[in-house]
N, C-alpha and C positions, 0 to 999 in steps of 0.2 A: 738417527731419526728415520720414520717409516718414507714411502712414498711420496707424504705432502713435504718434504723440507720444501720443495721449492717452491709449493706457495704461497702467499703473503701471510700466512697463517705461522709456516714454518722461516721465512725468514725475519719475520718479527721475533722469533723467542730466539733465533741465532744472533738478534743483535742487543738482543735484550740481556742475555747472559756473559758471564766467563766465556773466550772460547774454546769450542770443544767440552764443553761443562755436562751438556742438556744429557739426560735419559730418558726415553722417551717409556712410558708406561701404556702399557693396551692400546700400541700402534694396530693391532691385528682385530681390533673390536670394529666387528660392522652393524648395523639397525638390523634387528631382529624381526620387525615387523613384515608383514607379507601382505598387506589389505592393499589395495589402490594400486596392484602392480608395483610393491616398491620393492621386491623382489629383481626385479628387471633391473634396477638403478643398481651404478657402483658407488657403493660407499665409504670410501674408504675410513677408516681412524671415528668412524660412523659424525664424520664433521669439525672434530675437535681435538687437538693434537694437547694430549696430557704429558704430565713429565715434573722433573724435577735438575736443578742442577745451583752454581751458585753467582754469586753478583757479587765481587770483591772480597770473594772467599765466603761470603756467607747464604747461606743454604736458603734456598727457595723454591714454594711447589708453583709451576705454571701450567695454565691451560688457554688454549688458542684458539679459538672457532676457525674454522676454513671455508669460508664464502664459497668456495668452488665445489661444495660436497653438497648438496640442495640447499646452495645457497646460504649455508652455515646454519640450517635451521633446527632447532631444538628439541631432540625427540628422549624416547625412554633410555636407549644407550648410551649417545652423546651424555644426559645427563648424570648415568651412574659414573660414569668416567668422571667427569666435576665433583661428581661426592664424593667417590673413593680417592678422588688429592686430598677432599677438605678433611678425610679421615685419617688418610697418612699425615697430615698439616700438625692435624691437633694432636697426634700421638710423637711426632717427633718436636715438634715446639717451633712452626719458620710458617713466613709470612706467605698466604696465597696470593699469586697475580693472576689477575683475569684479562685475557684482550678478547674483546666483544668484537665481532662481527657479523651481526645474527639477523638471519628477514625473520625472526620468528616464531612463532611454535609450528610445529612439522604436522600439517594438520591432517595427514594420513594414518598418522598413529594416535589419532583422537585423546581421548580420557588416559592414556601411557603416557603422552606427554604431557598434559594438563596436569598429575601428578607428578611429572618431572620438576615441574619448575616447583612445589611443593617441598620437595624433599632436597633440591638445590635452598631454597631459603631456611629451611632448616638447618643445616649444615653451616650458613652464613652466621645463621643466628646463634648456634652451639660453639662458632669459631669468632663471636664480636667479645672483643675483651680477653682475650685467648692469646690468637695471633694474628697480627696485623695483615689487613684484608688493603687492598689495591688493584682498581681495576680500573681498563684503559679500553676507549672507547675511538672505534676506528673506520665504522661502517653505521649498519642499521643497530640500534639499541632499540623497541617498542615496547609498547603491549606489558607480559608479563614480566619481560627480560628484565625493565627497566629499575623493578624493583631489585635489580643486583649490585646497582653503583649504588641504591637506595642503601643498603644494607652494608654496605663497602666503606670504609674508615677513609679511603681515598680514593677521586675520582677523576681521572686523566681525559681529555678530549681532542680527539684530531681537528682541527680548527676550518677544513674546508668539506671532507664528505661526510662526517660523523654524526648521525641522529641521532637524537637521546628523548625518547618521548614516553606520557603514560598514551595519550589521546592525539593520532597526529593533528597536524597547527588545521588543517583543510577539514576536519573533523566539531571542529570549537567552533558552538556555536557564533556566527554573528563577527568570525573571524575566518581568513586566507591565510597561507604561506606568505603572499606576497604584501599580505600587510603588516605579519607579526610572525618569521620563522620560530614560533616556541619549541622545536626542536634542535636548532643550531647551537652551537658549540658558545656563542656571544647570549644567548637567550638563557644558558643553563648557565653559564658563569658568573653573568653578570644578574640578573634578574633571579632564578629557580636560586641559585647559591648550590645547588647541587655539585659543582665540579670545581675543580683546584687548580687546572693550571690546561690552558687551551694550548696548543702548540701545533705544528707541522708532527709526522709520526716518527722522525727524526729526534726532534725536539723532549716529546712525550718520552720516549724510551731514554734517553740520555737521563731525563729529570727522574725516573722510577729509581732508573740505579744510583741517583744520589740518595734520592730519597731513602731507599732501602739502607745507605750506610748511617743513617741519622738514627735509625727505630732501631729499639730492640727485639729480638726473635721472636719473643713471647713474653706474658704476665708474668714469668719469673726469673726472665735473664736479668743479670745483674754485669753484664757483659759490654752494654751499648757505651763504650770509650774509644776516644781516639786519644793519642800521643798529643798532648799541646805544647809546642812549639812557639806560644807567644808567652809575656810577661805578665805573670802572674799577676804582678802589681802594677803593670801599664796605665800610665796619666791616660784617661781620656779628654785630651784639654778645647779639643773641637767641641764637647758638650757647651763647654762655659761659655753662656749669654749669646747663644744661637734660638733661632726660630724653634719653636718644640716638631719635631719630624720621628714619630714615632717606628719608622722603619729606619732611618738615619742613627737614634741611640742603641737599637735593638744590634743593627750590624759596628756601630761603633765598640761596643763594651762584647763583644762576642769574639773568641779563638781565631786570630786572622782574620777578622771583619768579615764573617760568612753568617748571612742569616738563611731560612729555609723559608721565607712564604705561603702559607697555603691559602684558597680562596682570596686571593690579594683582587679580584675586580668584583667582589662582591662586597655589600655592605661597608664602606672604605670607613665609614664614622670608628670601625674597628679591625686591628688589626693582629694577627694571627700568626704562628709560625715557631720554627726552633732553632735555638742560637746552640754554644755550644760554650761551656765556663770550664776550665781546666780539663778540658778532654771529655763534661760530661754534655748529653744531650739536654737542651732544660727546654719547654715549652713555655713561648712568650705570651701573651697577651697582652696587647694598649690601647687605649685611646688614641684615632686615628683622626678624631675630631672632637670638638668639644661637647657635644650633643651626641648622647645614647641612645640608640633608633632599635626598634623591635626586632629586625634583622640582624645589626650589629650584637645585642643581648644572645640571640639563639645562634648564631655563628660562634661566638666564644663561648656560651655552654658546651657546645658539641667538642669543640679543642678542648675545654678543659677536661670532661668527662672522657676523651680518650686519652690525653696525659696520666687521669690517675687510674686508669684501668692498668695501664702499662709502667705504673711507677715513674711517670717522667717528671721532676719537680717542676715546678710549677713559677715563675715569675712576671708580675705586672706591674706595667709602666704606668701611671694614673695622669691622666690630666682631662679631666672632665666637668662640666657647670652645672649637669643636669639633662633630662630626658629629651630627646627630639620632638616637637611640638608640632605635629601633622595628624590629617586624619586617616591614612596611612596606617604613618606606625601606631596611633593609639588603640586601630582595629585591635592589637595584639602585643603591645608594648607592655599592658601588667604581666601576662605568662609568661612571654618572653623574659621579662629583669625577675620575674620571682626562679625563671628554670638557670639564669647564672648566678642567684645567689644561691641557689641551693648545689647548684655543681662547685660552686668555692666551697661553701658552707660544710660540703659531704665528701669533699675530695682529704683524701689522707697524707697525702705526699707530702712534702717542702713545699712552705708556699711563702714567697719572698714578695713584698711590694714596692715600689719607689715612688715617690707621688714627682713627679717633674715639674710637674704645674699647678693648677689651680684643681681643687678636691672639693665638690662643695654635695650639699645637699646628699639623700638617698641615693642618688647614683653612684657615689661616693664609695658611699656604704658598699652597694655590691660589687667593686672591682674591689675585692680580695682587700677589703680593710682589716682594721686589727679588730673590731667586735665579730668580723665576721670568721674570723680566726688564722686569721693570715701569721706565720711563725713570727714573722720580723717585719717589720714597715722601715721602708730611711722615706727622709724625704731633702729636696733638696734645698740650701739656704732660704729660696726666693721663692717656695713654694707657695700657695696658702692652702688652708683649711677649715671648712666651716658648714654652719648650715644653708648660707648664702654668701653672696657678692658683700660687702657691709654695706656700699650704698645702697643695695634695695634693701637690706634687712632696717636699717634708717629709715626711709621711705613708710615703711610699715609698721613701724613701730611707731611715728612721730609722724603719722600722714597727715598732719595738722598744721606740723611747725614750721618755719620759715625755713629756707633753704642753708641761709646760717648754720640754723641750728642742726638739720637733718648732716650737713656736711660734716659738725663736731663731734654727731652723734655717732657718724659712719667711723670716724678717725676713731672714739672709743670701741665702737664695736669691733674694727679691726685686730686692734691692740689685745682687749683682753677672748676672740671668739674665734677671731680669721688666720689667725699666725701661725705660721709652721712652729714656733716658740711656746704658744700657748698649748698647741694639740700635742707637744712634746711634756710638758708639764704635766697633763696629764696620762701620761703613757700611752695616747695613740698613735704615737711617733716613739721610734727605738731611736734614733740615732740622725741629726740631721747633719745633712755630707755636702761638700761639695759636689758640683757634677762628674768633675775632675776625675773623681774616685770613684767611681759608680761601681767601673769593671773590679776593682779589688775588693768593694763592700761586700758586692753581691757575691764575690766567689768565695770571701771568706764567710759567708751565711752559709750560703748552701753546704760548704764545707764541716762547718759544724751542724749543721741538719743532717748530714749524710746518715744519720742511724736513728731517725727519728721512726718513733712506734707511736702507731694513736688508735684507739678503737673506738668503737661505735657500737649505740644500743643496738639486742639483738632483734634482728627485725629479717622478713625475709627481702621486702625491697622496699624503697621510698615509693612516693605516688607522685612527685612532681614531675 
């Protein structure tokens, strides 16, 4: 590594990789520009320390901002260094990582770097769906930078100095920092949904290199396995007649009980992440609550449509009543459930469902039911399914009748409309299972999925 190993620039990617791994590319590239006296300045690695090396044997391109080089700020060099990794990225097939440090755009090199960060989002966007983008934020993010975790598949945050802004908080009208940090690490996580997992920079780097053994290298490995060491056919018997806890079944029925999380403090009504079934990676999605919220919908399209960019199959836990009922979420709650039905709807991979709980209504529908073309549905004993609750479908149907009768009328609507028995009758149910067996259902699905082929009209792209 050039001059900067030793600063936080360079010892973040020492602790971030294999040791001894890194190669450092265009250590010897300084800013070419000469306006503003920047001629004067030393610049080394022109801010940004590029490279390549691997994370548990698996290859990956890195680039590091260097706060100590003006301040890590973003000019015409620094940024061809960024593009020529994303160019080496795309041509060998391995995931770029970004650690953001930046006050900036380098406003001595005017309109050179204003087209910098141009031809950086480009490169993002010729590498989304490609190879898996991850970028880790450790300082200032602003301005134009920020559209890079924007564009980024995953987004890390250092939890005490880390800015992440379009507009700073002291900038917003009619709002302070001190009454609303919309740049903090707790603002973008939990509120913006922009970032994945807030941590110390300790924390952050430890979790990249799991992360990275989870994905695969690119859109066409067929590589992303590990060795499974648990029982194929393992009782899960902690399921049966437990409270529904949708990160509880996700890690129970998964290789060694390891689930992966992503955006876990955002939108909690859903939840997100990759378990692991006989050594393969599978992206989860469930119901974190029983009410579907416009954020919860758009958080899981985004998981889903990276799953099947990347081939990852696909599995969803169901237990849902219906839509969240605020003024809120309704601002954007129809786009939002039309953009996860249409990322089930459009997704080609394996898509495996288990309803755990209660399934009712349209929202139903769009967590990866069997009209929506979900491969296999189980569901469990005690599940139900239907267009509603039967006492309110009662209620409305018979909003006349005495309570009597609306109660007998629920008991039939149950029996022949609400039953995991009758939605199996008619084949929107494959198979209903104990909870018990979830982990062998589902591994023996995916198993027979493993060479499924599906095509689609041809079209250049969808518009939803």
């Amino acid at each position: 590594m050039s001059s900067t190993a030793q600063s936080p620039a360079g010892r973040r990617i020492a602790e971030l990789l294999d040791g001894n791994s890194f190669v450092e590319i265009g250590g010897q590239v300084t800013a070419r520009s000469t306006d503003f006296n920047l001629q004067e300045m030393n610049t080394p690695s022109d801010g940004v320390i590029t490279g390549y090396g691997v994370i548990d044997g698996n290859l990956v391109y890195v680039y590091s901002q260097d706060v100590s080089v003006l301040n890590g700020t973003l000019g015409e060099m620094h940024a061809k260094k960024i593009v020529r990794l994303y160019e080496m990225a795309g041509r060998m097939g391995a995931p770029v990582i970004g650690l953001i440090d930046c006050a900036g755009i380098r406003l001595q090199e005017g309109v050179d770097a204003l087209n910098a960060f141009g031809e950086i989002y480009l490169q993002q966007t010729l590498a989304s769906g490609v190879v898996p983008q991850i970028t880790a934020v450790f300082g200032s993010c602003g301005g134009g930078l920020s559209v890079v975790p924007g564009l980024s598949d995953f987004t890390f945050m250092e939890e005490k100095d880390a800015k992440l802004f379009v507009n700073a908080p002291n900038t917003v009208a009619g709002n302070r920092k001190e009454k609303c940090d919309s740049a903090s690490a707790k603002f973008q996580a939990e509120e913006a949904g922009t970032v994945d997992m807030v941590g110390s920079e300790s924390d952050i780097l430890a979790q990249i290199r799991r992360l990275v053994t989870w994905l695969p290298a690119n859109n066409e490995d067929d590589a992303s396995y590990d060795e499974c060491m648990d029982d194929l056919n393992r009782s899960c018997a902690e399921l049966q007649g437990v409270q529904y806890s949708a990160p509880f079944i996700l890690s129970t029925i998964s290789d060694g009980k390891e689930f992966f999380e992503t955006k876990a403090d955002y939108a909690r009504d859903m939840v997100t992440g990759f378990i692991r079934l006989n050594g393969v990676t599978v992206g989860a999605v469930a119901n974190g609550e029983q009410e579907m919220s416009a954020r919860g919908a758009q958080k899981a399209a985004d998981f889903v449509n990276f799953c099947d960019a990347f081939n990852i199959p696909v599995l969803t836990v169901t237990n849902v009543k219906g839509y969240k009922a605020s003024l809120c979420s309704e601002r954007n709650l129809a786009k939002a459930a039309a953009r996860l039905t249409y990322a089930f709807a459009n997704a080609t991979v394996p898509k495996v469902n288990v309803i755990a709980g209660e399934a009712f209504g349209s929202a139903y529908v769009t967590m990866n039911s069997k009209g929506l073309g979900a491969d296999l549905v189980f569901a469990w004993k005690d599940a139900k399914i239907g267009m509603m609750d039967a006492r309110m479908a009662a209620k409305v149907m018979y909003a006349d009748a005495d309570a009597q009768t609306q109660s007998e009328k629920a008991k039939e609507y149950a029996a022949l409309q609400d039953s995991v028995e009758a939605a199996a009758r008619r084949g929107y149910v494959d198979a209903v299972i104990d909870a018990a067996d979830t982990r062998k259902q589902v591994i023996g699905a995916f198993e027979m999925l493993f060479t499924k082929r599906e095509g689609r009209p041809d079209k250049k792209h969808g518009t939803v």
